[in-house]
C-alpha positions in Angstrom: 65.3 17.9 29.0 63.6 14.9 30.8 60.8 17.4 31.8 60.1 18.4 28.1 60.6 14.4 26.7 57.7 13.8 29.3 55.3 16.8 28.1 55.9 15.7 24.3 55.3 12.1 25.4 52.3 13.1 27.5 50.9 15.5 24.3 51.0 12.4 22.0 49.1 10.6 24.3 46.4 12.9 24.7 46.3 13.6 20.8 46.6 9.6 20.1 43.3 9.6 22.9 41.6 12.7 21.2 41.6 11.1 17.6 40.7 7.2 19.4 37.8 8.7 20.4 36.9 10.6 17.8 36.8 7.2 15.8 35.0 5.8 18.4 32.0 8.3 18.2 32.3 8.8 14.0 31.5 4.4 14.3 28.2 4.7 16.1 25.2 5.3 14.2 23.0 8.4 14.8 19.7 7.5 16.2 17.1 9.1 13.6 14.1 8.4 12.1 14.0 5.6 9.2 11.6 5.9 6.5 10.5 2.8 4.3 9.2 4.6 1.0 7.4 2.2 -1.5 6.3 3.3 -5.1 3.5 1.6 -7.2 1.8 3.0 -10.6 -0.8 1.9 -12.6 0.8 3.9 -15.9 2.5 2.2 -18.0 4.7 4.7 -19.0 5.7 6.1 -15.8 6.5 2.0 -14.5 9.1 2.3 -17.1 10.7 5.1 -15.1 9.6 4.2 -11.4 13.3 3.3 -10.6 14.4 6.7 -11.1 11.5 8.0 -9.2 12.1 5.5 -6.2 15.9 7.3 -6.7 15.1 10.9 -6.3 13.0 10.6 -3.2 15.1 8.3 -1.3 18.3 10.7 -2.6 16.0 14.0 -1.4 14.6 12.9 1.9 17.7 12.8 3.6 19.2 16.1 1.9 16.0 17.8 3.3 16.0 16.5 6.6 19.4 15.5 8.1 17.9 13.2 10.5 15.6 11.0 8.6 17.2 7.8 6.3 15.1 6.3 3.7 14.8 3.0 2.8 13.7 1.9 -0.6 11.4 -0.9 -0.7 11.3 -3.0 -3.3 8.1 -5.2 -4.4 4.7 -5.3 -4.5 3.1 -2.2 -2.1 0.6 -4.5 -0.6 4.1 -6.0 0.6 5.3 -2.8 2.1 4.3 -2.6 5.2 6.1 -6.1 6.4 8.9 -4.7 4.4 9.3 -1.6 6.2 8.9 -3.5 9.9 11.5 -6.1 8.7 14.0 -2.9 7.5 13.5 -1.6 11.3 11.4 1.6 9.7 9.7 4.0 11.8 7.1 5.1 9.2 5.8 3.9 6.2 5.4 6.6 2.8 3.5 4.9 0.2 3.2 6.5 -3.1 0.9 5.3 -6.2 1.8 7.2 -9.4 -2.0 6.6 -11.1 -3.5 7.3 -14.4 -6.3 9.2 -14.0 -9.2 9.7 -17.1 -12.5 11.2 -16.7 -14.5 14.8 -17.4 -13.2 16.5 -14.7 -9.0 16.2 -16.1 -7.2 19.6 -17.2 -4.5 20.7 -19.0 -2.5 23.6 -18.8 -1.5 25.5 -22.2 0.6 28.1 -20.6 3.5 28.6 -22.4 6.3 30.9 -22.5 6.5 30.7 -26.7 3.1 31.5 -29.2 3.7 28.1 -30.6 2.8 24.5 -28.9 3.7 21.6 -31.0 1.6 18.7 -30.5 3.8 16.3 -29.2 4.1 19.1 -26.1 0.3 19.6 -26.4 -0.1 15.5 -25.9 2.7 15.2 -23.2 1.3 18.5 -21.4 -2.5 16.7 -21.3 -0.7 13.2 -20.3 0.8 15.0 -17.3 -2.7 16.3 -16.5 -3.7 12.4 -15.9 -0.9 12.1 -13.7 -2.0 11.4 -10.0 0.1 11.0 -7.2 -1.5 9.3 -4.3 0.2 8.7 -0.8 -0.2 7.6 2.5 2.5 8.5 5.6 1.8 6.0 8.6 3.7 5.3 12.0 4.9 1.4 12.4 5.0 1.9 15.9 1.8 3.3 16.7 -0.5 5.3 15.5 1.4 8.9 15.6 0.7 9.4 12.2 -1.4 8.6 9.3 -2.3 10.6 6.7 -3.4 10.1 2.9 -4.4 12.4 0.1 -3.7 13.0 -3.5 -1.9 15.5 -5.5 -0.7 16.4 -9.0 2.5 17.4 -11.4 2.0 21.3 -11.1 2.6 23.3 -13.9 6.1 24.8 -11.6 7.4 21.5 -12.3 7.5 21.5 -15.6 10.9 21.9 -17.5 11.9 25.1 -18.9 12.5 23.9 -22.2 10.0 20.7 -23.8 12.3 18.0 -24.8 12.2 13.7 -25.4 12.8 13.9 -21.3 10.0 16.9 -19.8 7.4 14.1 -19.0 9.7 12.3 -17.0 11.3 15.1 -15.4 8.0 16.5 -14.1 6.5 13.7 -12.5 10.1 13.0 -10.7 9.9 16.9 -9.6 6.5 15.8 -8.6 6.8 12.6 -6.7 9.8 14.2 -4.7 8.1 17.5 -3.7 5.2 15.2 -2.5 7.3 12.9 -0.4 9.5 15.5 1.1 6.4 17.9 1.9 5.0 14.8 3.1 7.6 14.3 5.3 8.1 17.5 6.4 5.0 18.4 7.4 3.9 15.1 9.0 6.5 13.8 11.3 7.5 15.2 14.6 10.4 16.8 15.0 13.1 15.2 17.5 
């Protein structure tokens, strides 16, 4: 009996150690990479909506790649970059929603009915002045630094054209431009 008290005894222990130190391992933070991701836009329209944007990405990064955490900055995106050092960020992803006007802007008509009302036939040729600019930079040195420009594709458009389709696809957009970004840019640890 004294044998099997002891074994019990000695089993709680070990179990009581076991979950200690699984505690103790679930409390320290994973060392990952930290993204500071700063939005700007020139559109008046879409600065009405740039919260939600700022929302998707920082929501999608992480579901994408487990071992990056994004940071939103908040404020001017000349500001960003002493942002991002003061949040302890790796990398900087700066994203300027713009208005773009001129000859060479296109609209797609493609539809899936026979009939485009005009208020889709505006919202569609808005979307076509829709540009998304952004720049991915190391803080740390100079690892990484790339900029170009892209646009709401015609995939990101909603099925059905409601109050809510021009919002929806430049949030579609934005977030398949930072998490491509992202993707395609960083190392891999």
């Amino acid at each position: 009996m004294p044998n099997a008290c002891r074994s019990l005894c000695l089993a709680i222990v070990v179990i009581a150690g076991l979950g200690a130190h699984a505690q103790t391992n679930a409390a320290k933070p994973q060392k990952g990479t930290t993204v500071g991701v700063s939005l700007g836009s020139n559109y008046d329209r879409i600065t009405d909506f740039l919260p939600l944007i700022r929302d998707s990405v920082v929501k999608a990064i992480p579901q994408r790649r487990k071992q990056i955490r994004a940071i939103a900055l908040i404020g001017p995106p000349l500001d960003a970059p002493a942002a991002a050092r003061k949040q302890a960020c790796d990398y900087l992803l700066q994203i300027d929603v713009v208005e773009i006007r001129g000859a060479a802007v296109d609209f797609s008509t493609r539809q899936f009915s026979q009939e485009m009302g005009p208020d889709e036939k505006r919202e569609r040729q808005e979307l076509a002045w829709v540009g998304i600019n952004y720049r991915l930079q190391s803080l740390n040195n100079d690892e990484v630094d790339v900029q170009d420009i892209d646009h709401v594709r015609y995939a990101e458009y909603p099925s059905g054209w409601n109050n809510t389709a021009f919002q929806t696809s430049v949030i579609r957009a934005v977030t398949r431009v930072a998490t491509t970004t992202l993707n395609t840019n960083l190392p891999t640890k």
